[in-house]
Biopython code that builds the backbone (N, CA, C, O; Angstrom):
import numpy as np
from Bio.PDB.StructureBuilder import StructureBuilder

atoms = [
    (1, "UNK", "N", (29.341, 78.634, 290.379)),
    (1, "UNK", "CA", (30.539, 79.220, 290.972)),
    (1, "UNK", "C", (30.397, 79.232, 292.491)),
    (1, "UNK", "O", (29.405, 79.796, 292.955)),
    (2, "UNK", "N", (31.387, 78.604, 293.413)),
    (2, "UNK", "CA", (31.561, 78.943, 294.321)),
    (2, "UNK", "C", (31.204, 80.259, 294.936)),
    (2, "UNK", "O", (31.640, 81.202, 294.277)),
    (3, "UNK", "N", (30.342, 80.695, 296.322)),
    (3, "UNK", "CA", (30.098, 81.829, 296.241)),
    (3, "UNK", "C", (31.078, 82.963, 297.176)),
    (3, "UNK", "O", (31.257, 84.176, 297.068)),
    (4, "UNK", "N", (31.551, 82.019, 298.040)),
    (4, "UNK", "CA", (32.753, 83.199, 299.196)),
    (4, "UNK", "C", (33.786, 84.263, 298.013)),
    (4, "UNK", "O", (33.834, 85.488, 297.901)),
    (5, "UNK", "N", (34.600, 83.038, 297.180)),
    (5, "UNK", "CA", (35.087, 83.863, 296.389)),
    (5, "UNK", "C", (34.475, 84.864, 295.293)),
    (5, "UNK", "O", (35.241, 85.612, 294.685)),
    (6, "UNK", "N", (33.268, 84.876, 295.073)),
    (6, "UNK", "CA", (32.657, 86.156, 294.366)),
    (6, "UNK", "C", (32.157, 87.120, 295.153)),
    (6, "UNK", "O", (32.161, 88.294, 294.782)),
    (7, "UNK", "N", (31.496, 86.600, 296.749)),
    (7, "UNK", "CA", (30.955, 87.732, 297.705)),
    (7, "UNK", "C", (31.736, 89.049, 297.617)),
    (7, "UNK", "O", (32.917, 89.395, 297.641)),
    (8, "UNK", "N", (30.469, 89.653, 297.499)),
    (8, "UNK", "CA", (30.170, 91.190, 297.268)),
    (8, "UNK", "C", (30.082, 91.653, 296.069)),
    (8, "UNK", "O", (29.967, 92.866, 295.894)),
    (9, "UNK", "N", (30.135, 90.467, 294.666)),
    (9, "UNK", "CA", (30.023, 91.127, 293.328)),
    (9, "UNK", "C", (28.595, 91.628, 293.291)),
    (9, "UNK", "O", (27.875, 91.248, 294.215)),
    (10, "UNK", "N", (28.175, 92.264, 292.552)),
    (10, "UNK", "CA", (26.493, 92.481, 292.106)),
    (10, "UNK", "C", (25.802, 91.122, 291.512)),
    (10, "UNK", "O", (26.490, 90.500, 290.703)),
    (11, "UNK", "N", (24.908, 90.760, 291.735)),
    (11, "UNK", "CA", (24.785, 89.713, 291.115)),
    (11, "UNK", "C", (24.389, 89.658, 289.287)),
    (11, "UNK", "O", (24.469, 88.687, 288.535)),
    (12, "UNK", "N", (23.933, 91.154, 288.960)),
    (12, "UNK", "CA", (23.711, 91.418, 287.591)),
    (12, "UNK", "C", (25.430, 91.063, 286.910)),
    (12, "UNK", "O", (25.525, 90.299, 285.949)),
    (13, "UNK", "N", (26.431, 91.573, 287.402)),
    (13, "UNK", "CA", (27.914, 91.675, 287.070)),
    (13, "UNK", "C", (27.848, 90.495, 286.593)),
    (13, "UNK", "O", (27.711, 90.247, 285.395)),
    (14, "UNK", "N", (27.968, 89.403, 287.779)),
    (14, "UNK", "CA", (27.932, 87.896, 287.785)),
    (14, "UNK", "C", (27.125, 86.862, 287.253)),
    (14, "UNK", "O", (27.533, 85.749, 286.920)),
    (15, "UNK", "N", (25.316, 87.509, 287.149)),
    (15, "UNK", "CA", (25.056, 87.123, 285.501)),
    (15, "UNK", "C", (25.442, 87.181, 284.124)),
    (15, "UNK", "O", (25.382, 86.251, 283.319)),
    (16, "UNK", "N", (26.022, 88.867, 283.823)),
    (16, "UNK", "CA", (26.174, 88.760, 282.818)),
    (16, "UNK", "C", (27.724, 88.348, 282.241)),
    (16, "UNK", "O", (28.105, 88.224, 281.077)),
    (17, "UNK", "N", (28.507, 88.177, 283.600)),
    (17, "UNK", "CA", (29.704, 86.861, 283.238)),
    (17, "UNK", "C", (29.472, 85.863, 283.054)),
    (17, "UNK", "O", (30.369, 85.290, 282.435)),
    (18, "UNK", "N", (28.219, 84.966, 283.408)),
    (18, "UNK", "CA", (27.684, 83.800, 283.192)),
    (18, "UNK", "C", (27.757, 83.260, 281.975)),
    (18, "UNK", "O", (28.200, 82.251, 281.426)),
    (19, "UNK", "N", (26.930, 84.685, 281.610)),
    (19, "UNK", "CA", (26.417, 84.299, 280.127)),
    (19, "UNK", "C", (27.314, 84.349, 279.191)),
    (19, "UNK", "O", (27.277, 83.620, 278.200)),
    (20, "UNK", "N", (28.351, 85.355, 279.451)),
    (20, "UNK", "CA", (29.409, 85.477, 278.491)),
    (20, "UNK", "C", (30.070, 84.771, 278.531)),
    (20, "UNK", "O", (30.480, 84.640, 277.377)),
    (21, "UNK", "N", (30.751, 83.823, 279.413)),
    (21, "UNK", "CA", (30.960, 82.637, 279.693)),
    (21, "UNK", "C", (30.725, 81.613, 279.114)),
    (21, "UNK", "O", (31.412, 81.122, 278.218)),
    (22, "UNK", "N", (29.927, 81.274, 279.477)),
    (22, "UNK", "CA", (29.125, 80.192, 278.481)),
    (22, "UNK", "C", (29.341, 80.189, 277.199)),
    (22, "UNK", "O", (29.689, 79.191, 276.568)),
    (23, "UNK", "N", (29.184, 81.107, 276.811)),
    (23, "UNK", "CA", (29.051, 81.832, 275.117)),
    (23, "UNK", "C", (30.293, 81.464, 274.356)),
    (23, "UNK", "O", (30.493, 81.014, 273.228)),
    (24, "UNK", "N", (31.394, 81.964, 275.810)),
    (24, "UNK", "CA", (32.974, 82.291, 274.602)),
    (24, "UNK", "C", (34.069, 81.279, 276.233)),
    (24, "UNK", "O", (34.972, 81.687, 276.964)),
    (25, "UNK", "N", (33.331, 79.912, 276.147)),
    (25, "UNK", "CA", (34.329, 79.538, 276.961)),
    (25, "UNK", "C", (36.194, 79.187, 276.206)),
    (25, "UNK", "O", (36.719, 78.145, 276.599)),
    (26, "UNK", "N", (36.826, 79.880, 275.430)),
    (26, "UNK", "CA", (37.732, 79.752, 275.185)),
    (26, "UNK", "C", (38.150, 81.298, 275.420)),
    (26, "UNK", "O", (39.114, 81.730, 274.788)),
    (27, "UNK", "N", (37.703, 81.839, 275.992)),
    (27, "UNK", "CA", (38.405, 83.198, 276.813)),
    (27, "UNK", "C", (39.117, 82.965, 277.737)),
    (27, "UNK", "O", (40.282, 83.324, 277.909)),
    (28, "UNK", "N", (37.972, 81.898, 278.861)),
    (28, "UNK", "CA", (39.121, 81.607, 279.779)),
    (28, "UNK", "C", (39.972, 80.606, 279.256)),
    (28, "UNK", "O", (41.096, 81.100, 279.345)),
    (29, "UNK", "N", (40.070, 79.487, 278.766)),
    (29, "UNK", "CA", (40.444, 78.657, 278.385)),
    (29, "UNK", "C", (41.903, 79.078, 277.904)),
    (29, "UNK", "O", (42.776, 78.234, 278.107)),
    (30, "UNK", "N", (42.278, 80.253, 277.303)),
    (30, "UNK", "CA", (43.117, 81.195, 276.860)),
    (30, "UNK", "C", (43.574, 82.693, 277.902)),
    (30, "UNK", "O", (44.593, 83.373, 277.781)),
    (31, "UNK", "N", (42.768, 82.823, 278.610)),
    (31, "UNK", "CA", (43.517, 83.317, 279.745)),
    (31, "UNK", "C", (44.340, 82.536, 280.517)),
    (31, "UNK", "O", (45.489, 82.909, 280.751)),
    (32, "UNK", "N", (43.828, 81.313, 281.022)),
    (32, "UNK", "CA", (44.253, 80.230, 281.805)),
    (32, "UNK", "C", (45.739, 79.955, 281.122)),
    (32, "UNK", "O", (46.733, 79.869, 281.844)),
    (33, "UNK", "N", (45.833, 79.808, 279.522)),
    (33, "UNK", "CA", (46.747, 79.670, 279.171)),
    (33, "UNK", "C", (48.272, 80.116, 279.403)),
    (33, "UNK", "O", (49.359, 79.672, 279.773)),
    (34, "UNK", "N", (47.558, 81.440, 278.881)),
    (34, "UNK", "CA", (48.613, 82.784, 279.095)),
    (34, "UNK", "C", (49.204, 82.987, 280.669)),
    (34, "UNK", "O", (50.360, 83.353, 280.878)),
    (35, "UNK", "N", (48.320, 82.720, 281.643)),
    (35, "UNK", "CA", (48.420, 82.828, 283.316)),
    (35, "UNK", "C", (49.996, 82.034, 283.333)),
    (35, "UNK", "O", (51.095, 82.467, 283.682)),
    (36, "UNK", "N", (49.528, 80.545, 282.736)),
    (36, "UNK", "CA", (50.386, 79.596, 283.019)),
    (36, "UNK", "C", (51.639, 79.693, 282.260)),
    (36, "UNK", "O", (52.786, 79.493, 282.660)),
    (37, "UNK", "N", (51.187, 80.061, 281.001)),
    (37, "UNK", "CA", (52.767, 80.718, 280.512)),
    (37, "UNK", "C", (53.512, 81.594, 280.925)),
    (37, "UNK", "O", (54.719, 81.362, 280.999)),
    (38, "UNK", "N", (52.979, 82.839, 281.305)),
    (38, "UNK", "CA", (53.841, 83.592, 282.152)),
    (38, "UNK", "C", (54.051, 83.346, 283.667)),
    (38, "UNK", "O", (54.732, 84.248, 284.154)),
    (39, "UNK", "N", (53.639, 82.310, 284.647)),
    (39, "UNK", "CA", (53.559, 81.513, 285.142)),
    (39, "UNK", "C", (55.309, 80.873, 285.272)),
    (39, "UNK", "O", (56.273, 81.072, 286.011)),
    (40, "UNK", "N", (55.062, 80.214, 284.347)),
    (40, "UNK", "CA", (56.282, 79.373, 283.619)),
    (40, "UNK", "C", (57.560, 80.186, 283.796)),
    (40, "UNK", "O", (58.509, 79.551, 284.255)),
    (41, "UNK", "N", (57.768, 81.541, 283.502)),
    (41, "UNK", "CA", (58.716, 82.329, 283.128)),
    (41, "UNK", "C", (59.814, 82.491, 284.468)),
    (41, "UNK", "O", (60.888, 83.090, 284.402)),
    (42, "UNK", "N", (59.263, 81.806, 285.684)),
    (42, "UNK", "CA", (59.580, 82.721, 287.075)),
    (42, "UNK", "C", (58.650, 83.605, 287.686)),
    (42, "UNK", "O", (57.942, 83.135, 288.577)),
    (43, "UNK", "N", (58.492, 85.065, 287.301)),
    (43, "UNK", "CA", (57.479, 85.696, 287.993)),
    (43, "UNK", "C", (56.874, 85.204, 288.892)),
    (43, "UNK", "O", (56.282, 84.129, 288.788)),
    (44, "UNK", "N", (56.907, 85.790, 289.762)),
    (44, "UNK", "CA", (55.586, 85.616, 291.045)),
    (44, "UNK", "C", (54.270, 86.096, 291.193)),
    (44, "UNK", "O", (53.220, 85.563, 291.552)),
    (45, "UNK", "N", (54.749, 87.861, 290.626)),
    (45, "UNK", "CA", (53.293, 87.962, 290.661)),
    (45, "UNK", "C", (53.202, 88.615, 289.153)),
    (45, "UNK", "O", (54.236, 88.973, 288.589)),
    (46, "UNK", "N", (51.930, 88.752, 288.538)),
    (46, "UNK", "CA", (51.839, 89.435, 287.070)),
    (46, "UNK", "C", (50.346, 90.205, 287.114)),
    (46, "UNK", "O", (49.739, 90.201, 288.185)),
    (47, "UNK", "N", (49.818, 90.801, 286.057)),
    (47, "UNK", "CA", (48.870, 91.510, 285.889)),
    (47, "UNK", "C", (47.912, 90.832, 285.172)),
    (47, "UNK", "O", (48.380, 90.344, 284.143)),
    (48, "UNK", "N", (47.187, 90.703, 285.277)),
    (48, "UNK", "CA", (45.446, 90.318, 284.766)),
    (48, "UNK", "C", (45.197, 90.486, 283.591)),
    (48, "UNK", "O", (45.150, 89.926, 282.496)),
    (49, "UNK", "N", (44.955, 91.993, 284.428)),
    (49, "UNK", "CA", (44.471, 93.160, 282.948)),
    (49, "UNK", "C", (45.648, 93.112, 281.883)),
    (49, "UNK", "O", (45.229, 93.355, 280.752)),
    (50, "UNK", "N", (46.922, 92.878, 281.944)),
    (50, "UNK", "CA", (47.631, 92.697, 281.067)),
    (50, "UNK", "C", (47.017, 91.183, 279.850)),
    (50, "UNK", "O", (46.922, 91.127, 278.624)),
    (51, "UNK", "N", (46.813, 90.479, 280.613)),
    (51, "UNK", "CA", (46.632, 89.286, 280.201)),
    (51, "UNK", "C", (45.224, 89.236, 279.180)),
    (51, "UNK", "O", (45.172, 88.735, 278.057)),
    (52, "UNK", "N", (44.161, 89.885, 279.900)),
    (52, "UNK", "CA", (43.255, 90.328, 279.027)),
    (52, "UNK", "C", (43.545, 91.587, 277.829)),
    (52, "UNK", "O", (42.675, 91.492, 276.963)),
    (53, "UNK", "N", (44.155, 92.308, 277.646)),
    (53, "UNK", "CA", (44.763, 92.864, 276.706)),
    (53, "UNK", "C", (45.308, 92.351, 275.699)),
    (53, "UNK", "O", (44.820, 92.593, 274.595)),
    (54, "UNK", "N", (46.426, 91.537, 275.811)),
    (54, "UNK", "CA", (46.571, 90.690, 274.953)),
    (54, "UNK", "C", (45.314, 89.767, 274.492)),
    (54, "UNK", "O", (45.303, 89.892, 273.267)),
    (55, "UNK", "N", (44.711, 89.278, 274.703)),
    (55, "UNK", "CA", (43.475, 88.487, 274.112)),
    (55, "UNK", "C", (42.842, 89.482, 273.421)),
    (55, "UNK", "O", (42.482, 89.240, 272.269)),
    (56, "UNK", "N", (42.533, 91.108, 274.155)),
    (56, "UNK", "CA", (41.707, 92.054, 273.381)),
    (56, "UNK", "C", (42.355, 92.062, 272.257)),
    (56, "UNK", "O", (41.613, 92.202, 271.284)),
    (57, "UNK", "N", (43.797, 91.935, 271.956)),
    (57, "UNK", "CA", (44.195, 92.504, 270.922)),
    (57, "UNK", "C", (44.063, 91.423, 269.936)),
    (57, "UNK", "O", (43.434, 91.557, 268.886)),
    (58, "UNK", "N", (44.754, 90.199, 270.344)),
    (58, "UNK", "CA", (44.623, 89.038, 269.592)),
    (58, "UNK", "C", (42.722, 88.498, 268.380)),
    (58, "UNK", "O", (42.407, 88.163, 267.238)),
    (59, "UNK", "N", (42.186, 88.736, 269.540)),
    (59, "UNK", "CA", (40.532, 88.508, 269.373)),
    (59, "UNK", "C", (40.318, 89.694, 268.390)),
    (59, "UNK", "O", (39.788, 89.514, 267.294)),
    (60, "UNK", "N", (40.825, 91.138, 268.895)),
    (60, "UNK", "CA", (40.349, 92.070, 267.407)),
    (60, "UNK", "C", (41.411, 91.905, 265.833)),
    (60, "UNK", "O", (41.133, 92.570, 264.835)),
    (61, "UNK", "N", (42.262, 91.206, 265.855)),
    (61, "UNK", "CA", (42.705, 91.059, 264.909)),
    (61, "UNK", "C", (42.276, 89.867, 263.890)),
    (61, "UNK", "O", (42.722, 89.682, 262.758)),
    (62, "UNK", "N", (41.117, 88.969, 264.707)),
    (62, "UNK", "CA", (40.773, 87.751, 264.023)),
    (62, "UNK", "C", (39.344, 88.286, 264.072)),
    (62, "UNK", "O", (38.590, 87.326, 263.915)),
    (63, "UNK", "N", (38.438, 89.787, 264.273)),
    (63, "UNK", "CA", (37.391, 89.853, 264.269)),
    (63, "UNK", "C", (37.215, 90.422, 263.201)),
    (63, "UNK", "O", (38.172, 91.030, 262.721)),
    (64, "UNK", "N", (36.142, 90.404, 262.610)),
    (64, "UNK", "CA", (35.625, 91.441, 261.236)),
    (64, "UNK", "C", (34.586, 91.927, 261.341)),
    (64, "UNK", "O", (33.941, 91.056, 261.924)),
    (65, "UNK", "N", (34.059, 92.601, 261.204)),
    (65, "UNK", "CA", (32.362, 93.317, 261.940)),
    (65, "UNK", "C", (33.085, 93.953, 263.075)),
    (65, "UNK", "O", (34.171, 94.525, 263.181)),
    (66, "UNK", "N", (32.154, 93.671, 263.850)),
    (66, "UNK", "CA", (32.069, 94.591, 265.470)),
    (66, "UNK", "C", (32.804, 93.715, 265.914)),
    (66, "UNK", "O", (32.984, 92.500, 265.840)),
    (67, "UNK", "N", (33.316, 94.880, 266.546)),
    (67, "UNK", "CA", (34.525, 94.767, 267.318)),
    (67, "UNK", "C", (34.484, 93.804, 268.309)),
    (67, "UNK", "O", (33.358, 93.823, 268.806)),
    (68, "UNK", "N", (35.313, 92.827, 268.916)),
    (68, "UNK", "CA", (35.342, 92.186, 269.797)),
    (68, "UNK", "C", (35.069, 92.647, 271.036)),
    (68, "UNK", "O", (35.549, 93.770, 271.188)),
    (69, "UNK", "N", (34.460, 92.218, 272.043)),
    (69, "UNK", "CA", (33.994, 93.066, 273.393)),
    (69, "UNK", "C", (34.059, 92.550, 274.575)),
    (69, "UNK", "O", (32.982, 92.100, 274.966)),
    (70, "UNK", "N", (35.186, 92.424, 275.495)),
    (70, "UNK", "CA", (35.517, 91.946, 276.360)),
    (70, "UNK", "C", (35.936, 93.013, 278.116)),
    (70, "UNK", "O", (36.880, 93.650, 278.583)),
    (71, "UNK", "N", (35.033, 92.759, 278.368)),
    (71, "UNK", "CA", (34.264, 93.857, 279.485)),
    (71, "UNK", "C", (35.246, 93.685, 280.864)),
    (71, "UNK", "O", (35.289, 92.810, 281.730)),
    (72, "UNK", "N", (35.888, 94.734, 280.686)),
    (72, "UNK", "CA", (36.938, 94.913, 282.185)),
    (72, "UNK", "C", (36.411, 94.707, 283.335)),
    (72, "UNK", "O", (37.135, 94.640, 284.328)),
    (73, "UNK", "N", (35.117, 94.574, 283.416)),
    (73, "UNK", "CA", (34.339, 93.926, 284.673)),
    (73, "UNK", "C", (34.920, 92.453, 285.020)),
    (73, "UNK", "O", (35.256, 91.942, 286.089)),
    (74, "UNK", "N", (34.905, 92.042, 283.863)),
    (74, "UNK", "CA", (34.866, 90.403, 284.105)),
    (74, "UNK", "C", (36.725, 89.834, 284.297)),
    (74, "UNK", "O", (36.988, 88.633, 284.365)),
    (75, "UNK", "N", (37.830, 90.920, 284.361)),
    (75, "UNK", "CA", (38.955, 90.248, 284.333)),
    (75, "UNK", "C", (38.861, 89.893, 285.807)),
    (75, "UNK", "O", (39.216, 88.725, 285.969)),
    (76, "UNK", "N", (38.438, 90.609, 287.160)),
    (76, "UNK", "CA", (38.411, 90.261, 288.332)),
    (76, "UNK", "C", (38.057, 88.778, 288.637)),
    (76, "UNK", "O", (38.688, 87.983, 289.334)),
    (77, "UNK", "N", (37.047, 88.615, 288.040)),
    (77, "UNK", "CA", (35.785, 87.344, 288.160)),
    (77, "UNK", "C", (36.474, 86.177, 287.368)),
    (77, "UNK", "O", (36.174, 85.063, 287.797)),
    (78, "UNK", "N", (37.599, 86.209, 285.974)),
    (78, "UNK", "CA", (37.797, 85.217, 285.672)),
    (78, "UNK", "C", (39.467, 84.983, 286.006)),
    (78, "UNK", "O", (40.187, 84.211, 285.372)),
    (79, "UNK", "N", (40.007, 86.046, 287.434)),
    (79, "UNK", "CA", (40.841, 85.469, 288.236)),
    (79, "UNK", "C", (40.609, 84.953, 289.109)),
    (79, "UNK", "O", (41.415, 84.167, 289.608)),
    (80, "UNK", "N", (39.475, 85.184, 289.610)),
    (80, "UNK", "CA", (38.525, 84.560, 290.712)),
    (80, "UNK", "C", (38.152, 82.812, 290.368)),
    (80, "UNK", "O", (38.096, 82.040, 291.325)),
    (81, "UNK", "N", (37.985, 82.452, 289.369)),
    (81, "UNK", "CA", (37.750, 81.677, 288.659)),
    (81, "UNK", "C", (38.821, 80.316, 288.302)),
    (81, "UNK", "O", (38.738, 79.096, 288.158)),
    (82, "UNK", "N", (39.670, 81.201, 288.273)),
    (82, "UNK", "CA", (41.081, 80.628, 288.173)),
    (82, "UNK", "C", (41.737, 79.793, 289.068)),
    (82, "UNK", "O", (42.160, 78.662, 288.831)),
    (83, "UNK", "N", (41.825, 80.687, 290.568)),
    (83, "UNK", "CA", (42.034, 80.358, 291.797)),
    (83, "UNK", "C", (41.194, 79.826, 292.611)),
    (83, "UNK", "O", (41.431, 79.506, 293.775)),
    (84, "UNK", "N", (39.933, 79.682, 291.889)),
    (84, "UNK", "CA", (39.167, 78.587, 292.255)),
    (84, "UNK", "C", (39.476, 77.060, 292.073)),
    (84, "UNK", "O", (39.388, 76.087, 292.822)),
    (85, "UNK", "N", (39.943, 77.278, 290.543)),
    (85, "UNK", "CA", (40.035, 75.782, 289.920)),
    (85, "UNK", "C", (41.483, 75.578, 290.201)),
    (85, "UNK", "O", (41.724, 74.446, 290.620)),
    (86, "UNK", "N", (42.654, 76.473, 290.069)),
    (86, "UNK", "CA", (44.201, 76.238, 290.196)),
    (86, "UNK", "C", (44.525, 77.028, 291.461)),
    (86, "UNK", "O", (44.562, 78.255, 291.363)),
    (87, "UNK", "N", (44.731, 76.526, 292.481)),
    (87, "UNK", "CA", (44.980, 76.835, 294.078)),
    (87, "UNK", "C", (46.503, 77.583, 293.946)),
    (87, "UNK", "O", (46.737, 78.547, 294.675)),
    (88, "UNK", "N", (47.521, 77.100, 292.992)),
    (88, "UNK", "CA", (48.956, 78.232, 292.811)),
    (88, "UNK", "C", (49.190, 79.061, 292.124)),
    (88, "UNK", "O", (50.338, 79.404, 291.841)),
    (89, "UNK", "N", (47.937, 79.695, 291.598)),
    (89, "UNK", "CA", (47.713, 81.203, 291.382)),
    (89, "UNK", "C", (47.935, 81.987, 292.343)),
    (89, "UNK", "O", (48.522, 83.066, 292.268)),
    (90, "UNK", "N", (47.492, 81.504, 293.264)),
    (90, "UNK", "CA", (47.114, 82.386, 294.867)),
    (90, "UNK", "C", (47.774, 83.110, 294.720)),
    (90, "UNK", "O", (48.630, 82.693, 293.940)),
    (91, "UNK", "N", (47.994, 84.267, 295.068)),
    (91, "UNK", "CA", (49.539, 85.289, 295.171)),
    (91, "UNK", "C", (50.150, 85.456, 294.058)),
    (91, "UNK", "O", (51.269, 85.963, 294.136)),
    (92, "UNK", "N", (49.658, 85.116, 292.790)),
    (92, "UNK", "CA", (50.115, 85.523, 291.356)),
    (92, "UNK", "C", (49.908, 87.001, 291.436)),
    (92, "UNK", "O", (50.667, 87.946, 291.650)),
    (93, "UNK", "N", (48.240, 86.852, 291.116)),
    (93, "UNK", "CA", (47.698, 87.832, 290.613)),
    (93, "UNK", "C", (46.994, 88.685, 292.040)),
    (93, "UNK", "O", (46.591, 88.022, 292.995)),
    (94, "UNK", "N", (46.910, 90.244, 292.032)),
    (94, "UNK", "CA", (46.654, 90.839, 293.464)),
    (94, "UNK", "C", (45.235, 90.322, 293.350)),
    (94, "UNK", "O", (44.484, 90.517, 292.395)),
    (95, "UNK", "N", (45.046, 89.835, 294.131)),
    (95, "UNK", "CA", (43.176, 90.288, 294.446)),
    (95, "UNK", "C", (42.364, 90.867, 295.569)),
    (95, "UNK", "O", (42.530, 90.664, 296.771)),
    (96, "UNK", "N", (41.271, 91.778, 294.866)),
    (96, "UNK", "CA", (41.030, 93.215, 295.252)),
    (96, "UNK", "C", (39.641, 92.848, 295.892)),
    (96, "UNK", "O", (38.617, 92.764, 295.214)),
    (97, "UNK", "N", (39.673, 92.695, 296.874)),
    (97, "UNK", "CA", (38.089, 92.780, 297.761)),
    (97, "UNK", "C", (37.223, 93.409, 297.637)),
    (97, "UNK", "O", (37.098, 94.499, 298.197)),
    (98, "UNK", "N", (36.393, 92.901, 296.876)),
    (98, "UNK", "CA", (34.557, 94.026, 296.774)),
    (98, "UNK", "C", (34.219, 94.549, 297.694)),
    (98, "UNK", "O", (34.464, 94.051, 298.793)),
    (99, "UNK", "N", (33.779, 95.315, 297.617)),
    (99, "UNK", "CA", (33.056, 96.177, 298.594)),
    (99, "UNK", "C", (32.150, 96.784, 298.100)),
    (99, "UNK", "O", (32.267, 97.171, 296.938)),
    (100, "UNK", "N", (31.041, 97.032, 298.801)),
    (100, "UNK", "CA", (29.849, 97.820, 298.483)),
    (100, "UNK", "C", (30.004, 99.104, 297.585)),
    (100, "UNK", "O", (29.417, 99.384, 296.539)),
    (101, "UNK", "N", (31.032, 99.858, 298.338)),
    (101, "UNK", "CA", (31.912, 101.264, 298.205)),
    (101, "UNK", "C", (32.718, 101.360, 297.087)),
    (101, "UNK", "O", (33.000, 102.438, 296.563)),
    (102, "UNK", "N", (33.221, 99.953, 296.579)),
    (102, "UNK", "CA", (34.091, 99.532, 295.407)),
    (102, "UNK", "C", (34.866, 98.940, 295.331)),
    (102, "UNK", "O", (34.723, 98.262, 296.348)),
    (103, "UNK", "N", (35.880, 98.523, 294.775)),
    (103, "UNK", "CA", (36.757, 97.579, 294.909)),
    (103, "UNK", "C", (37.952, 97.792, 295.507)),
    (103, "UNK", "O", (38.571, 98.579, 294.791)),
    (104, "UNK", "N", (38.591, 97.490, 296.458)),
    (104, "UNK", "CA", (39.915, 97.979, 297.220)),
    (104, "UNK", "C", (40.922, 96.923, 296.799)),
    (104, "UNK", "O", (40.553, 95.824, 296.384)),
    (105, "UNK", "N", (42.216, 97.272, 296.911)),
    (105, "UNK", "CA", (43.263, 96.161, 296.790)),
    (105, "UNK", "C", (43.374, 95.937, 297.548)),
    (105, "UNK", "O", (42.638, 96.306, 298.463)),
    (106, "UNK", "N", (44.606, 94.998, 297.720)),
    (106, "UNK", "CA", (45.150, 94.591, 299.102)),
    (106, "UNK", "C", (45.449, 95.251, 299.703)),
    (106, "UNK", "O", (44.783, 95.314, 300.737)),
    (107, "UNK", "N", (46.734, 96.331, 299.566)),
    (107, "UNK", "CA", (47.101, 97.040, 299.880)),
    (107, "UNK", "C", (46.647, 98.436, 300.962)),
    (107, "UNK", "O", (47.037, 98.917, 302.025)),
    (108, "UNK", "N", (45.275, 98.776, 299.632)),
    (108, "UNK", "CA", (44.558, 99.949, 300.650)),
    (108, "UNK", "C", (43.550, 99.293, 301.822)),
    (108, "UNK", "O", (43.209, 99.974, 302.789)),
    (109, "UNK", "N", (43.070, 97.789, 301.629)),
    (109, "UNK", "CA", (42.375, 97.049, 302.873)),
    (109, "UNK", "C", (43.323, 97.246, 303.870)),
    (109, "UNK", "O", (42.983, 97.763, 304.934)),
    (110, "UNK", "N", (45.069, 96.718, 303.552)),
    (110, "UNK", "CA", (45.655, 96.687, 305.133)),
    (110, "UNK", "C", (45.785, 98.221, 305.735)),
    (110, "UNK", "O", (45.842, 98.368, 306.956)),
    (111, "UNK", "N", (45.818, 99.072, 305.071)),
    (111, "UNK", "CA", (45.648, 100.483, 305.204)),
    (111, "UNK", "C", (44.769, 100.978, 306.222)),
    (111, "UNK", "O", (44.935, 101.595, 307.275)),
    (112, "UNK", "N", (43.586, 100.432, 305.469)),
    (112, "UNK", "CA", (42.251, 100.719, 306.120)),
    (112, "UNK", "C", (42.030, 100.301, 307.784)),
    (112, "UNK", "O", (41.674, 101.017, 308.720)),
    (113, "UNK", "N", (42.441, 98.637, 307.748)),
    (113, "UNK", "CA", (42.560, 98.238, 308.574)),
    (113, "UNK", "C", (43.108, 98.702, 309.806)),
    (113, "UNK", "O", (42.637, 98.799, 310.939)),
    (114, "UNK", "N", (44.408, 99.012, 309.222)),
    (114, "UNK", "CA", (45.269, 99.748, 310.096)),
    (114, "UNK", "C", (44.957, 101.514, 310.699)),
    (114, "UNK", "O", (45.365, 102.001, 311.754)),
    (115, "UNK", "N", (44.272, 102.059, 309.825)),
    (115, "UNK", "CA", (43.871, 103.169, 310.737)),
    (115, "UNK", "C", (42.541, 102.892, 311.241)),
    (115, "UNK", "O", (41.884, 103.898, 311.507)),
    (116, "UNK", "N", (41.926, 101.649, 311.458)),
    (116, "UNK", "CA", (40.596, 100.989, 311.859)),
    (116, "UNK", "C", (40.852, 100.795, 313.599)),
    (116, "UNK", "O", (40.036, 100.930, 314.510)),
    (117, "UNK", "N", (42.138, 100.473, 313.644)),
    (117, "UNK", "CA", (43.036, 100.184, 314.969)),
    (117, "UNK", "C", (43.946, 101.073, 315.645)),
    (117, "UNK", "O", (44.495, 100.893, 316.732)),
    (118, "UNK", "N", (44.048, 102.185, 314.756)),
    (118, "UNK", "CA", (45.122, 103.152, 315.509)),
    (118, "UNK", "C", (44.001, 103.878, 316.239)),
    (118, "UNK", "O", (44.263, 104.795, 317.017)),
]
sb = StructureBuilder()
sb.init_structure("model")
sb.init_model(0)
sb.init_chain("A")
sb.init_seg("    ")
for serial, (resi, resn, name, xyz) in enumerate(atoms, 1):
    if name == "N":
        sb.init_residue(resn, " ", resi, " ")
    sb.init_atom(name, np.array(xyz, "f"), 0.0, 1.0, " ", f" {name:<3s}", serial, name[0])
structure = sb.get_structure()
């Protein structure tokens, strides 16, 4: 993975997306999907975490045993992922700048910014 667009994840986070990755590459394969279908609709911008929800739900209805387990850590990282590989995502989905401190949106960065300068 490219690293500017992950700077500031933990790198444990970003291992253990690796691996899960690897494991269940038709997560993204099926996020990517869904992106582009609602994509399709008009919308400009849409929700992530929506998008992973639906898969949570889809994935526990085809699971038997333990439960399917798809870690809200990783919806950031496999929009990150996205807009790596498909450049007109950009501005779909918000994306929220790591920080040491935690994750900020856009929104509260220009915030920040802005009383950085007043």
């Amino acid at each position: 993975m490219e690293n500017d667009i992950f700077d500031g994840y933990p790198q444990i986070v970003l291992d253990r997306f690796n691996s899960f990755h690897l494991a269940n590459p038709h997560i993204y394969h099926e996020f990517k999907r869904l992106a582009y279908k609602m994509k399709a609709t008009g919308r400009q911008r849409y929700s992530a975490r929506t998008i992973m929800e639906v898969l949570r739900w889809h994935y526990d209805l085809k699971t038997t045993g333990d439960v399917f387990e798809l870690n809200d850590n990783f919806t950031p990282i496999y929009v990150r992922l996205l807009l790596q590989q498909h450049p007109e995502f950009i501005n779909f989905f918000e994306l929220r700048i790591v920080r040491s401190r935690g994750i900020f949106s856009d929104e509260q960065r220009r915030r920040e910014d802005n009383n950085a300068t007043s």
